[in-house]
N, C-alpha and C positions, 0 to 999 in steps of 0.2 A: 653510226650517229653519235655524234659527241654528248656530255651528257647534259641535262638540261642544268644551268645555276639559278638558284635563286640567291635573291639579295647578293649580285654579284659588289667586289668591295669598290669597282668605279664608279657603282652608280649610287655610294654610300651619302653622298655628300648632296648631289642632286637629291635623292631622297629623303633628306634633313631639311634642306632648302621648303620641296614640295610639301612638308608635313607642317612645317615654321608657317609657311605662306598660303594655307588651305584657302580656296573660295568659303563665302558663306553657305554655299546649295552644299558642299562638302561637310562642312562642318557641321550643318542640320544632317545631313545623313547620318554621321561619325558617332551623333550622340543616339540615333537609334539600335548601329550598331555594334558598339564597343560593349564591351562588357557583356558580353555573350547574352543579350537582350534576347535576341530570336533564338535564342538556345544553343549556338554557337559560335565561334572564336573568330572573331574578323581581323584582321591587318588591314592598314595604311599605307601609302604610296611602298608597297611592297613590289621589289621589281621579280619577273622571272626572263629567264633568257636576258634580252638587250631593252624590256620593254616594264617600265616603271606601271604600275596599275593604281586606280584609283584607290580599290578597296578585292581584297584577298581572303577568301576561305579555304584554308588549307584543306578540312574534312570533307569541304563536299565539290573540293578544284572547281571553286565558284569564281569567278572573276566580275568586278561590278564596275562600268564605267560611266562616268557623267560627263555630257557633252554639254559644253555653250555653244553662241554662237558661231565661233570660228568650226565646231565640226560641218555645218551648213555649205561648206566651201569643195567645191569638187574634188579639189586635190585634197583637202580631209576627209574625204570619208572613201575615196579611193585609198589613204592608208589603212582608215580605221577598219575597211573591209581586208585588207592584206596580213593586219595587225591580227582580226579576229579570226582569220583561216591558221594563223599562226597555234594559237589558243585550242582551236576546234580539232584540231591535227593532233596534238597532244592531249586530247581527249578530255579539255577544260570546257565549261558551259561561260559564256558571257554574255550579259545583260548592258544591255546600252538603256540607259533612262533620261532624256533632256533637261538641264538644270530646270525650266518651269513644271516639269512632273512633279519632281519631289519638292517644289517651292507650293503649288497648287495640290499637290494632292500626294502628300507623304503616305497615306493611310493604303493609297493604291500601290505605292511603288512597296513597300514593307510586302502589301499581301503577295506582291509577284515577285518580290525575293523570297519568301517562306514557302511558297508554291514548290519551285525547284527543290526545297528540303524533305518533300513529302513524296517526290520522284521512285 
């Protein structure tokens, strides 16, 4: 098996891009977790392998993604499911949250990211 990259340097520029052009449901997340709020270190459109990620916990290979509504669509969530077997294979945990969760109810989506920490 080859070995896995993170922040490969092709996807340096797309991930400049995605971080410049965050949604707003991104950006309420970012500020709960940046700055090791919940007690530890999160990244931003951090890629590993070929796969750019929303939001990245290196300590606890947490992976956190926010769907709108384009994931709703067969053929997206037929990736999202290929994408996440990808993650799960490598022995990463990932959390799918719908942009109105964390717009309607941030306080739930926090306690089910910090849940995972207590693992």
């Amino acid at each position: 098996m080859s070995k896995l990259v993170h922040n490969h340097e092709i996807l340096l520029e797309r991930r400049r891009e995605l971080r410049q052009d965050q949604t707003k449901t991104e950006e309420k997340l970012w500020w709960y977790l940046r700055g090791q709020k919940l007690g530890v270190k999160f990244k931003r459109q951090h890629s590993v392998g070929g796969y750019i990620l929303d939001f990245y916990c290196p300590e606890k290979k947490l992976i956190i993604e926010l769907d709108g509504g384009v994931h709703n669509k067969e053929e997206s969530r037929e990736y999202d499911a290929v994408r996440d077997k990808y993650f799960t294979d490598l022995d990463y945990k990932v959390l799918r949250f719908k942009n109105n969760e964390v717009e309607s109810d941030i306080e739930g989506v926090l306690e089910k990211i910090s849940s995972i920490f207590k693992i």
